[in-house]
Backbone bond lengths (Angstrom), bond angles and torsions (degrees), N, CA, C in turn:
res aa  C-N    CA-C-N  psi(-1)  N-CA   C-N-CA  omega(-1)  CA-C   N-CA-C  phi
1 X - - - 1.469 - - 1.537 110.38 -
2 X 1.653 116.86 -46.59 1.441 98.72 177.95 1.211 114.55 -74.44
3 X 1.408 141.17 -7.90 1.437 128.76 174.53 1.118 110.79 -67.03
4 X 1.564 119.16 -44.70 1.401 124.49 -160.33 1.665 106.00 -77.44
5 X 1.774 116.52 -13.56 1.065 133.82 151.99 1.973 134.07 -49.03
6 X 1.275 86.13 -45.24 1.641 105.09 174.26 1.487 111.73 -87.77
7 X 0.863 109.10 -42.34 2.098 118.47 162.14 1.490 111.57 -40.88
8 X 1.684 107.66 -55.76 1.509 103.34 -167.07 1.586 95.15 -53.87
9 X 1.724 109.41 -66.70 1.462 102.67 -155.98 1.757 127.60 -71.05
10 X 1.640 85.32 -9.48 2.510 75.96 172.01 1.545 88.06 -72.45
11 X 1.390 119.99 -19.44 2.086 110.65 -177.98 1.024 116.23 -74.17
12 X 1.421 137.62 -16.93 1.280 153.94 148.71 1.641 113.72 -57.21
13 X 1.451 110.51 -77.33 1.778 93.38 171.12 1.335 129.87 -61.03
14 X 1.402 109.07 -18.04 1.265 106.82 139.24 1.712 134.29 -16.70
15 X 1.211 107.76 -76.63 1.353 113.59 -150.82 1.657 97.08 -108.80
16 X 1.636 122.17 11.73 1.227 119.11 -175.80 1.921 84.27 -118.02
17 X 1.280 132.31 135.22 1.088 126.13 -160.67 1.594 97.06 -126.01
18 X 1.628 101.74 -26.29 1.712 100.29 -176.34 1.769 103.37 -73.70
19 X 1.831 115.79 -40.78 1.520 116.40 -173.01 1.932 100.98 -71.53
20 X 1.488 124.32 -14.47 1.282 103.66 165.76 1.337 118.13 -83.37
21 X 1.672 137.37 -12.05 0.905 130.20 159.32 1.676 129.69 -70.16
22 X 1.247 102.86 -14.70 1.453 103.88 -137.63 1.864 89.14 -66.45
23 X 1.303 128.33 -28.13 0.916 129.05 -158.89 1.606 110.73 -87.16
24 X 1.501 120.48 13.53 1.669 124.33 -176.61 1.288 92.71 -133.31
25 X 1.407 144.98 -8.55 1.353 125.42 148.13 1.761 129.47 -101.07
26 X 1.544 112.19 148.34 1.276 125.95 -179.28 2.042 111.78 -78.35
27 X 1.127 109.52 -13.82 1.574 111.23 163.08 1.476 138.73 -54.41
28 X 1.069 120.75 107.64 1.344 143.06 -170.03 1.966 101.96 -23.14
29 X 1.763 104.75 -53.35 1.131 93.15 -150.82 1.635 91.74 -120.99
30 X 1.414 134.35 138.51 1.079 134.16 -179.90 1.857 114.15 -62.82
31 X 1.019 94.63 147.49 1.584 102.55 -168.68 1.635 105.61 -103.74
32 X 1.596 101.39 156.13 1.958 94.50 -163.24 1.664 95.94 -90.72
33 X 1.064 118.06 -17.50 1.807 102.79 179.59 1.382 101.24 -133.74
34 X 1.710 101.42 168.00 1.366 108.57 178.82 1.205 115.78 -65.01
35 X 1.663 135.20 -29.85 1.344 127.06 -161.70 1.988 103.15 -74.23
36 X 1.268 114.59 -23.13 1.503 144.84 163.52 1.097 111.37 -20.38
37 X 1.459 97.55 -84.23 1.510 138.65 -146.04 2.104 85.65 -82.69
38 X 1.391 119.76 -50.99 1.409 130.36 -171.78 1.834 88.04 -43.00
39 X 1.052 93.10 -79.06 1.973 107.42 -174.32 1.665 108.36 -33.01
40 X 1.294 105.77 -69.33 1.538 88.29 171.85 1.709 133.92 -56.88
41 X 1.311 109.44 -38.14 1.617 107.74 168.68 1.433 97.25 -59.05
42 X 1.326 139.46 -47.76 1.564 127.64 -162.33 1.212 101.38 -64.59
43 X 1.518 135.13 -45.95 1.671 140.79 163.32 1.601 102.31 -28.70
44 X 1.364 132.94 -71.39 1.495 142.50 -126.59 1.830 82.77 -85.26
45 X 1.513 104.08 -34.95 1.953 94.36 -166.35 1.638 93.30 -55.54
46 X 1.486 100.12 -55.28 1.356 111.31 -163.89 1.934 122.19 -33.67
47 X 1.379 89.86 -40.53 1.517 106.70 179.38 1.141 125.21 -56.96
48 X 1.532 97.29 -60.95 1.594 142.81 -175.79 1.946 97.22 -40.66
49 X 1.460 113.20 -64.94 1.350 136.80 -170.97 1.272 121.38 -88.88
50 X 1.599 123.12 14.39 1.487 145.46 166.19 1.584 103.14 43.67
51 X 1.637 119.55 42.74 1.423 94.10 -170.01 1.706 121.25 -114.39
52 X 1.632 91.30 13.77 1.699 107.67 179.50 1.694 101.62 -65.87
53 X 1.271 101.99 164.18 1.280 92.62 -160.93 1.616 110.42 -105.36
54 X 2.026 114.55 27.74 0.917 88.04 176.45 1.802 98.74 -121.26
55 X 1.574 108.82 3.86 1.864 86.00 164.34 1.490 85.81 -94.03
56 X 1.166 146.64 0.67 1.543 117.82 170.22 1.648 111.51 -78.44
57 X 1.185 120.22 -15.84 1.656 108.95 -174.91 1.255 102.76 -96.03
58 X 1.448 125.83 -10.93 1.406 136.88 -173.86 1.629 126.07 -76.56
59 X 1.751 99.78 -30.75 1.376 122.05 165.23 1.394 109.67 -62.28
60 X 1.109 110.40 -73.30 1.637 110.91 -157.51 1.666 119.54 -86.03
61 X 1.478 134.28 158.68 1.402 136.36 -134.11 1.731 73.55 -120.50
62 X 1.226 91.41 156.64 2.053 102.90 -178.62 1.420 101.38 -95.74
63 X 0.771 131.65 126.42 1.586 157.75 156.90 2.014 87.27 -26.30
64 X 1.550 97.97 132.23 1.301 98.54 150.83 1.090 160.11 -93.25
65 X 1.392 116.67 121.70 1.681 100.99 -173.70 1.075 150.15 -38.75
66 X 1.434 120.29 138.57 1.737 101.85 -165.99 1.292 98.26 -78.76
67 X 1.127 137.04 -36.04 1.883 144.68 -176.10 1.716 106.92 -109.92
68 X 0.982 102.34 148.79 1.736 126.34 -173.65 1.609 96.18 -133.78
69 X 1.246 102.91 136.79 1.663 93.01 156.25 1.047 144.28 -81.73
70 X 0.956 143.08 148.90 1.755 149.71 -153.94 1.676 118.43 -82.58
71 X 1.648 89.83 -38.54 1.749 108.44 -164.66 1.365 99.54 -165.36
72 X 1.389 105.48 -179.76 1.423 110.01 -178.72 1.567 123.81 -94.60
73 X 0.991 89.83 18.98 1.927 106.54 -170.97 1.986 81.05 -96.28
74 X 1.267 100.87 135.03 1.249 108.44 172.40 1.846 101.27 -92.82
75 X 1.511 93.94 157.96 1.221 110.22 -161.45 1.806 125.11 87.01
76 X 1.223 117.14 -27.12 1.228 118.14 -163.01 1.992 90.45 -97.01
77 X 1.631 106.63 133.03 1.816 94.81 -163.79 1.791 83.16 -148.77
78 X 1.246 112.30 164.47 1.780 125.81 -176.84 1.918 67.32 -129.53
79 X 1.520 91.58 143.30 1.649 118.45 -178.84 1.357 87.19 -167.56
80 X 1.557 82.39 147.51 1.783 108.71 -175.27 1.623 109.50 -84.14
81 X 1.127 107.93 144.24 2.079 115.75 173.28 1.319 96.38 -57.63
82 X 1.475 107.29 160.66 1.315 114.27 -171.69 1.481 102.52 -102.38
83 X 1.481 121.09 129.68 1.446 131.60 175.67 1.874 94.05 101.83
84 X 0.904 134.47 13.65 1.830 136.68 173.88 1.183 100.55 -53.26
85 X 1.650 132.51 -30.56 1.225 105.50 -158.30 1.562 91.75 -105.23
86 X 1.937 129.19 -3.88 1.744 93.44 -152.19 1.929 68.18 -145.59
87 X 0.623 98.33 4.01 2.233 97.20 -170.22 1.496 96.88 -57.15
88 X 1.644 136.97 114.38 1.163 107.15 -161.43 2.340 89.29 -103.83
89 X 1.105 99.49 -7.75 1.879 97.29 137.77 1.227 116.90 -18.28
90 X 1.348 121.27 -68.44 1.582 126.80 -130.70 2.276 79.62 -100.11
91 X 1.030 100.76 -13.39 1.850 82.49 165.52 1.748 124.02 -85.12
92 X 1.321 97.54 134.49 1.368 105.72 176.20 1.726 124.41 -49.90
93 X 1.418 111.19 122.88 1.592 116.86 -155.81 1.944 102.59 -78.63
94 X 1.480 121.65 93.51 1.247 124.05 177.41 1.516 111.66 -134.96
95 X 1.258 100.60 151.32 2.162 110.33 -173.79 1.328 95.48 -126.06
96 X 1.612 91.21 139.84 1.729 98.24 164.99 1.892 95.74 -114.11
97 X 1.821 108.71 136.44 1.342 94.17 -157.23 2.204 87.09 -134.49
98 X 1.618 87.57 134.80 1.592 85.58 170.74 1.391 115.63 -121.61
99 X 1.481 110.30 126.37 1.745 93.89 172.65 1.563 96.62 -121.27
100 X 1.596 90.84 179.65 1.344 109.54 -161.48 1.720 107.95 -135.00
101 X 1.217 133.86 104.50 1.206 119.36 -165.63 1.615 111.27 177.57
102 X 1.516 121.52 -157.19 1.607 98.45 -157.48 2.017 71.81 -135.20
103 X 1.586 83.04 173.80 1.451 115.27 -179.94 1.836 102.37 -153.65
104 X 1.577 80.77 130.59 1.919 101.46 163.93 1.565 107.16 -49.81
105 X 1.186 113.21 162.21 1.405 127.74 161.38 1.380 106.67 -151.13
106 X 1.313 120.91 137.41 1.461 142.50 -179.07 1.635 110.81 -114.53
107 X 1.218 127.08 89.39 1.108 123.52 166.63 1.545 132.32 -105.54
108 X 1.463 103.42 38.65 1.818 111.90 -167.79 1.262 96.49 -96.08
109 X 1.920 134.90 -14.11 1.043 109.06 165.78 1.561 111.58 -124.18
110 X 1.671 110.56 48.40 1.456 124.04 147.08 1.224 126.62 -71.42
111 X 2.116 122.46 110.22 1.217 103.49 153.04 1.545 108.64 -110.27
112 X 1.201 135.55 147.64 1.041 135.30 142.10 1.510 137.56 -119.82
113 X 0.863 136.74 112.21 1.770 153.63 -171.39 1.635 114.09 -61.67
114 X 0.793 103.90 109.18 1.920 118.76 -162.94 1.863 80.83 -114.60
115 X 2.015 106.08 152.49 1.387 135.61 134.59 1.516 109.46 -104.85
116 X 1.040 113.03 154.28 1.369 135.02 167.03 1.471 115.56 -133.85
117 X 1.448 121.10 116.78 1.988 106.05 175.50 1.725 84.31 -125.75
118 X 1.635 84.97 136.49 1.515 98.14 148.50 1.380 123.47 -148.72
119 X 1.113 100.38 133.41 1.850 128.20 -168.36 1.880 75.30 69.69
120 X 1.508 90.23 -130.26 1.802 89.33 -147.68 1.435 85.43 -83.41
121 X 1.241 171.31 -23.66 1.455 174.68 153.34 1.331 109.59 0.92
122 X 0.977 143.34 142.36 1.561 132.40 158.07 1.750 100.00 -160.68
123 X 1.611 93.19 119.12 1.502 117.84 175.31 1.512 116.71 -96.51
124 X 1.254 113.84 163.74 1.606 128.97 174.28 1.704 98.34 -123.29
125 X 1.415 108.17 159.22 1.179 109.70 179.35 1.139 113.37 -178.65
126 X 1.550 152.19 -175.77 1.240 144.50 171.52 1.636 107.80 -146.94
127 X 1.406 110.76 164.19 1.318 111.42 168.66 1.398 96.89 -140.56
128 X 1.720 106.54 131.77 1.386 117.58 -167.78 1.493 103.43 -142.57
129 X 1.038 131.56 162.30 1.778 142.06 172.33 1.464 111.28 32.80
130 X 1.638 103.22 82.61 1.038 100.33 170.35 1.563 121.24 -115.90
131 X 1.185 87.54 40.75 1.323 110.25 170.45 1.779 121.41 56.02
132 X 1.222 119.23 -178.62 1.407 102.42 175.16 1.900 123.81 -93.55
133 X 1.689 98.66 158.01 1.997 105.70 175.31 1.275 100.75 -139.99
134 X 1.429 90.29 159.77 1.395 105.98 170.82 1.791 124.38 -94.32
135 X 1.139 109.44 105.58 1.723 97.64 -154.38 1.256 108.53 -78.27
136 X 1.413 144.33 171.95 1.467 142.70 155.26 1.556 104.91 -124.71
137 X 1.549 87.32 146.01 1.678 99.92 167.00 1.658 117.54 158.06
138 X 1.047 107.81 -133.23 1.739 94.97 -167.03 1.644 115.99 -152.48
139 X 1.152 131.91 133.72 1.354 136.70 177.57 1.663 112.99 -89.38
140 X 1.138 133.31 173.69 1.630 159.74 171.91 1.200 101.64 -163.93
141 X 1.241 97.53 132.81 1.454 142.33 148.32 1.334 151.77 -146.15
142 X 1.278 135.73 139.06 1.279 143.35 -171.45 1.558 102.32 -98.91
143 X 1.469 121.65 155.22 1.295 139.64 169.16 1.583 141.55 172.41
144 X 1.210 106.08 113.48 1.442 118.46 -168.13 1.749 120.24 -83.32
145 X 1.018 124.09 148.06 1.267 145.18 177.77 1.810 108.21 -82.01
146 X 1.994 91.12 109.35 1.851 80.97 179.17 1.720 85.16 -88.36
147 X 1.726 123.86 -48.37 1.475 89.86 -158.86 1.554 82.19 -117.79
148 X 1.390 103.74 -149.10 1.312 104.71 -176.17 1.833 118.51 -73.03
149 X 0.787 111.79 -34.33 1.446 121.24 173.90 1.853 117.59 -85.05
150 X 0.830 94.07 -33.64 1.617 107.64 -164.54 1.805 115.73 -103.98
151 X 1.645 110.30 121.18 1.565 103.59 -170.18 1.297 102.02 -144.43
152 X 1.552 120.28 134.49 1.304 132.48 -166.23 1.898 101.90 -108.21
153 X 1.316 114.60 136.61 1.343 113.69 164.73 1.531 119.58 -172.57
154 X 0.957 120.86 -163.23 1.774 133.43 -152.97 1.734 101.06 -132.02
155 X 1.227 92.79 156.23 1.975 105.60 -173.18 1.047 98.99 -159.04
156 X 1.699 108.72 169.10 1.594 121.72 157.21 1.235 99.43 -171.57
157 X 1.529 111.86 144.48 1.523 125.28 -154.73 1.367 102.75 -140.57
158 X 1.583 128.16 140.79 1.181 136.25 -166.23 1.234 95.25 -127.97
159 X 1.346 134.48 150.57 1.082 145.44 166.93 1.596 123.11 -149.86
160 X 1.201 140.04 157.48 1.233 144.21 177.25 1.484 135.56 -150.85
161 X 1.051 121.39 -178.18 1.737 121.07 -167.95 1.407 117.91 -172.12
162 X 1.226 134.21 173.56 1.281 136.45 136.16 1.672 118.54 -91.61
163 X 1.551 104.45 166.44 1.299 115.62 153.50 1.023 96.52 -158.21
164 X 1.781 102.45 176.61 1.880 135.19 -160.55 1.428 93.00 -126.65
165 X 1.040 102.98 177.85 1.740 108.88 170.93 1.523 113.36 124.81
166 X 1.509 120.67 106.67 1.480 108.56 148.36 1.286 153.02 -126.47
167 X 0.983 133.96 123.30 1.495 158.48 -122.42 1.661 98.45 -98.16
168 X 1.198 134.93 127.21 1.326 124.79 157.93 1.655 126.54 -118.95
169 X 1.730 117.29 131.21 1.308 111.42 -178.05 1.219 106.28 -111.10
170 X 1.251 138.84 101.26 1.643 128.90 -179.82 1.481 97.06 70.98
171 X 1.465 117.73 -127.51 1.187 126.32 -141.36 2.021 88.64 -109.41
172 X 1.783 95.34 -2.63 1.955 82.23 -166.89 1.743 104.93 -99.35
173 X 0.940 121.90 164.17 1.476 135.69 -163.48 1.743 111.10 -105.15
174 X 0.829 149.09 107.07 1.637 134.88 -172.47 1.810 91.81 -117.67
175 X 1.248 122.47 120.74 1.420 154.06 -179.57 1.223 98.03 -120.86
176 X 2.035 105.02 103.88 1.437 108.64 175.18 2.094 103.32 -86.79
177 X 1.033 112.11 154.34 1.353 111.46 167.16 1.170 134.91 -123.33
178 X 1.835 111.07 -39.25 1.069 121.53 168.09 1.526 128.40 -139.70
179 X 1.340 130.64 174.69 1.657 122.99 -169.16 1.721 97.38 -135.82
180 X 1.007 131.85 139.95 1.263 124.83 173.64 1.497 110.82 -169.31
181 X 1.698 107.84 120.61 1.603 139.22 -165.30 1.650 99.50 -89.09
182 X 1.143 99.02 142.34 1.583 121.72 163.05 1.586 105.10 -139.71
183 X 1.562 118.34 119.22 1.193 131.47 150.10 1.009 120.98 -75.72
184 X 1.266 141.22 174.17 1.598 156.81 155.80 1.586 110.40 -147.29
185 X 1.138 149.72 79.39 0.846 147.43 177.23 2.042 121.09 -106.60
186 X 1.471 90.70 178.55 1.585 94.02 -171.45 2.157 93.83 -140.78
187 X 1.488 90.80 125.11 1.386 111.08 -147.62 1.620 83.07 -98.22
188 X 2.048 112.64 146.00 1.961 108.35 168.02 1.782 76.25 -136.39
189 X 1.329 113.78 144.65 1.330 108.76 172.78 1.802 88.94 -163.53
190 X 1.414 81.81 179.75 1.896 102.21 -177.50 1.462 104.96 -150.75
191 X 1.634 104.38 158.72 1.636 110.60 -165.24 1.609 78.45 -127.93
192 X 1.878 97.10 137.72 1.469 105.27 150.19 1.513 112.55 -126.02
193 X 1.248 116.49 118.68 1.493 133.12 -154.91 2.055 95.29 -68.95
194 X 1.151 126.36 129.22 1.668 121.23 179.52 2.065 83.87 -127.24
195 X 1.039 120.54 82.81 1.487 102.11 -175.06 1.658 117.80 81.35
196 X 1.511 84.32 -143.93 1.353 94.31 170.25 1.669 120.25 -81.30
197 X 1.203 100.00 -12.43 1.403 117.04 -176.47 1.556 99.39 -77.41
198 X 1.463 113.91 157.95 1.425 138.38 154.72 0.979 119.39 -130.73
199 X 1.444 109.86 145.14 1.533 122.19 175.30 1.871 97.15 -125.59
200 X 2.023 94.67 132.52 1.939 101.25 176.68 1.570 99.16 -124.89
201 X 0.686 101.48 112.70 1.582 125.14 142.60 1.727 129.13 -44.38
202 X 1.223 132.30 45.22 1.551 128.66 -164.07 1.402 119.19 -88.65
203 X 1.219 117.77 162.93 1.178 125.73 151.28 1.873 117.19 -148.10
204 X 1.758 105.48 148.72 1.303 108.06 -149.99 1.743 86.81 -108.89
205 X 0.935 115.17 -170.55 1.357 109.44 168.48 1.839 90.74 177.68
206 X 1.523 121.75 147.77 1.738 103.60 171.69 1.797 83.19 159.16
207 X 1.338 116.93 -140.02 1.460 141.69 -156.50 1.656 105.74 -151.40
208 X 1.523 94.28 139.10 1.168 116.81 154.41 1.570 150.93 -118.84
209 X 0.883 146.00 168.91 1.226 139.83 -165.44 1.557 127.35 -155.54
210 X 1.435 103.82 96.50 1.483 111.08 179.61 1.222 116.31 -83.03
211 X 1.030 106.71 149.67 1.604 117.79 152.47 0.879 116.53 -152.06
212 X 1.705 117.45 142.18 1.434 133.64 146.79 1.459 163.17 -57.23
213 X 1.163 122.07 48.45 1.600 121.87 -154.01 1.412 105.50 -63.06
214 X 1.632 107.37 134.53 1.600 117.28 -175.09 2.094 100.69 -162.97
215 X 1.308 96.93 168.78 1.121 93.67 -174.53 1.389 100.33 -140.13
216 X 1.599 110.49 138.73 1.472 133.08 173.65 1.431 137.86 -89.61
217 X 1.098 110.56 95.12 1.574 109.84 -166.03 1.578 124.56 -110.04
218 X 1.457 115.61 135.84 1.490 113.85 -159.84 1.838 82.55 -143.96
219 X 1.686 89.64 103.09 1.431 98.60 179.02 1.406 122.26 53.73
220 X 1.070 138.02 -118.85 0.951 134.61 -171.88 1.847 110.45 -105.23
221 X 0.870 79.33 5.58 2.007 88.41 177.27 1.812 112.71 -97.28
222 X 1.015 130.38 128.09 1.365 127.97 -167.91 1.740 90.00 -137.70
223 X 0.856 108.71 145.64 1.620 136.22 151.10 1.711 135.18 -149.72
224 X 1.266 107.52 143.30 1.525 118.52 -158.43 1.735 96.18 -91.68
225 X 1.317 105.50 110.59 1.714 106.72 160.95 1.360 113.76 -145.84
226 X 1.913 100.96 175.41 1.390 113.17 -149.68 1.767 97.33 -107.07
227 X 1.206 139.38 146.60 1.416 134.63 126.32 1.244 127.57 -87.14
228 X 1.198 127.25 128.87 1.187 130.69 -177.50 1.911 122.16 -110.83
229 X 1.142 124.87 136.96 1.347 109.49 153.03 1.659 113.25 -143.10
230 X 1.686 115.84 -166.33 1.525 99.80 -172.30 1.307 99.70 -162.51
231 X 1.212 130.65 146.66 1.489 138.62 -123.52 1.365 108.73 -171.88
232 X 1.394 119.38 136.00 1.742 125.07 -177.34 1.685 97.72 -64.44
233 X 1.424 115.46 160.85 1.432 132.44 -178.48 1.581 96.64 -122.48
234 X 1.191 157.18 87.76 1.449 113.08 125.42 1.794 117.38 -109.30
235 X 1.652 96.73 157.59 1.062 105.49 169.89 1.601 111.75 -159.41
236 X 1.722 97.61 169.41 1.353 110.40 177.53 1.200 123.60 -106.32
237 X 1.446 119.00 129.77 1.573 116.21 -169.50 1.348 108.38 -127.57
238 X 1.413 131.99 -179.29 1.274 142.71 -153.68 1.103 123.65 -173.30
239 X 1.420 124.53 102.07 1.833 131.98 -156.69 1.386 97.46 -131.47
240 X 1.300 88.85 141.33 1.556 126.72 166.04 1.483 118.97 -104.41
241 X 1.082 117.95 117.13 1.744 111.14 178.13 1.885 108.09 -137.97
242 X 1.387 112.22 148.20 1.060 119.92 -146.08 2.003 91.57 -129.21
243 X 1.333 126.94 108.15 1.675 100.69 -165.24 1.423 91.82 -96.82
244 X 1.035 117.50 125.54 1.723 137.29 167.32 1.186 101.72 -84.46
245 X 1.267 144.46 -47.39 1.473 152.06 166.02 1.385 124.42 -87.57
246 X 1.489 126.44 133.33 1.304 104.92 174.89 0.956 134.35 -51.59
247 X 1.616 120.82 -10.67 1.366 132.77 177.71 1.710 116.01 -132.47
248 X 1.254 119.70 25.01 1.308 121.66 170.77 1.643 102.82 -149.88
249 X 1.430 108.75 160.51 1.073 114.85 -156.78 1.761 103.29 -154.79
250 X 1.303 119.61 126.03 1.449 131.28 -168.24 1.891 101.21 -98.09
251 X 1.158 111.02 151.25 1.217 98.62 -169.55 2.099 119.92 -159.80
252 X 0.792 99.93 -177.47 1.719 94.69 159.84 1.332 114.84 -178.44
253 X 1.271 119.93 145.01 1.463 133.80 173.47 1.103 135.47 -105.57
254 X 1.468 119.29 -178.70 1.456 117.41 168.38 1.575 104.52 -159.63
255 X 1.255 128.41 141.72 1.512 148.67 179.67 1.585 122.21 -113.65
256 X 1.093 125.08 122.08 1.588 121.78 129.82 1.187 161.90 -124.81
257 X 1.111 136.03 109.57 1.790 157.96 -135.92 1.636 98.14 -78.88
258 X 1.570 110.89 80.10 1.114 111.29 -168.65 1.666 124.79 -77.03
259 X 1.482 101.13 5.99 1.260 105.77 174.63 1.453 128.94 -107.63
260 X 1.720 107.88 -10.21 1.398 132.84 164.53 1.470 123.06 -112.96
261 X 1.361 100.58 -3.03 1.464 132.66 168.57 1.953 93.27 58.62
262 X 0.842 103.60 50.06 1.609 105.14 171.80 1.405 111.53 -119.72
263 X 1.987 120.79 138.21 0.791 118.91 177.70 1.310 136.08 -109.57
264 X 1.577 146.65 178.39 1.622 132.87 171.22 1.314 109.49 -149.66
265 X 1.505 117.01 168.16 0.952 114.75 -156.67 1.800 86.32 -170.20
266 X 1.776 112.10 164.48 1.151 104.00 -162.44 1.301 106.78 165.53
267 X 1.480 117.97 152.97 1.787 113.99 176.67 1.990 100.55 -94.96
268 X 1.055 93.79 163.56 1.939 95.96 177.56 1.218 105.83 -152.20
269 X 1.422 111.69 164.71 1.499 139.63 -170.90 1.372 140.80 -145.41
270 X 1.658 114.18 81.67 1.036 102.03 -170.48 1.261 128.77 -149.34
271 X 1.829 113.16 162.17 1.736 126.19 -135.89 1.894 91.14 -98.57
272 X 1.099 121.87 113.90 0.858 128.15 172.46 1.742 111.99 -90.01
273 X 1.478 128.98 144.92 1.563 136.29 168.45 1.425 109.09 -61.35
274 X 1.722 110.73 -62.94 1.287 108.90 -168.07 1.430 104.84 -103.38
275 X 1.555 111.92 146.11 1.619 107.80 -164.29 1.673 110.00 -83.58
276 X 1.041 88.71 133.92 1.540 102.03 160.95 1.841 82.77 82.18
277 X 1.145 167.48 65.04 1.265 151.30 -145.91 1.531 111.86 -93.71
278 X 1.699 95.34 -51.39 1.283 100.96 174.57 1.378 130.80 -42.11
279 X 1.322 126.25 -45.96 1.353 137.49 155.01 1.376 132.15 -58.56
280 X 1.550 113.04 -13.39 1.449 106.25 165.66 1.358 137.55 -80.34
281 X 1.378 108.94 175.99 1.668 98.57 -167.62 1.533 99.78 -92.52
């Protein structure tokens, strides 16, 4: 009995052709013949496998043209130079440069004129010839390339020291301690490429700014103050740089402050945009 059970119904899907399909297509509504039912399953792959060609052109962004046209005259087109987007040529030739190193100081023909009050007291006094130091500390600068040889830019240099010394006004005490320079200058120089090597030629020209830290004491009362004064900068300097990197470059200098007649000297470091610059055309 159950065989003759399983017989009836494969004789049934048999002869029903839409209920043997119904289970290989994704269509809502069963279809009355096979050629039907074929068409819609061939639809559902299509979907299923995104490969019609209009959500595939719909995804992706069109590549840009290298040429656009200009006008409506055919033939006439604006197209881009070749290498615009990666030519590292076509970047503007500028260094950011740090050194690290010492500078003279001449202070035998420093005067500067200090008050000091404490409680109701108030003194005058000066601090003058304090002879010469050797300062330490460090410069920055930026500077761009107008032509190939020739590059204009901006700096500022800190430097520092100690000093000893005490000074007496009446009954008040002046204890110098320290000296410390600020430049600001505006840098014109030129590169002559020897290899990998460079040789610069500079000159600085700008302002400076001393000051004096010292402390004033009246008996048992002390206070910490500054003198300050400020003074033209130019000078001529002279660098050597060596590029270990296509874009960095080890180096050392030398300066002289031809108007305070003080000199510097120092190792430097610096990150150039375009590689190797000095040598390019």
């Amino acid at each position: 009995m159950r065989s003759l059970l399983v017989a009836v119904g494969a004789l049934a899907l048999a002869l029903d052709p839409a209920t043997a399909l119904a289970g290989g297509t994704c269509s809502s509504s069963s279809s009355s013949s096979s050629s039907s039912s074929s068409s819609s399953s061939g639809s559902a792959r299509g979907s299923w496998g995104g490969g019609s060609s209009g959500s595939g052109g719909g995804s992706s962004e069109p590549a840009e043209p290298a040429c656009v046209d200009a006008s409506p005259v055919v033939g006439i087109a604006e197209c881009r130079t070749f290498g615009s987007g990666w030519d590292a040529s076509r970047r503007g030739r500028s260094m950011v440069e740090l050194e690290i190193g010492g500078a003279a100081f001449d202070g035998r023909d420093l005067d500067l004129p200090g008050t000091a009050v404490h409680e109701e007291n108030r003194f005058d006094y000066s601090v003058d010839g304090v002879g010469k130091r050797w300062l330490g500390g460090f410069r920055l600068r930026f500077a761009r390339y107008l032509t190939r040889h020739l590059y204009l830019g901006a700096g500022i240099a800190f430097h520092t020291g100690s000093l000893s010394g005490l000074r007496r006004a009446g009954a008040l005490e002046v204890e110098l301690r320290s000296v410390t320079t600020t430049d600001a200058v505006l840098v014109a120089g030129g590169s002559i490429g020897l290899g990998r090597l460079t040789l610069r030629p500079e000159i600085e020209a700008g302002a400076r700014l001393t000051s004096i830290g010292l402390t004033t004491r009246h008996f048992d009362c002390e206070i910490d103050e500054s003198l300050m004064s400020v003074r033209p900068v130019a000078k001529a300097r002279l660098v050597l740089d060596v590029f270990h990197r296509p874009r960095a470059a080890l180096g050392v200098y030398a300066g002289y402050d031809a108007i305070a007649r003080e000199a510097s000297a120092g190792a430097r470091w610096s990150f150039h945009r375009r590689a190797y610059d000095a040598l390019a055309d």
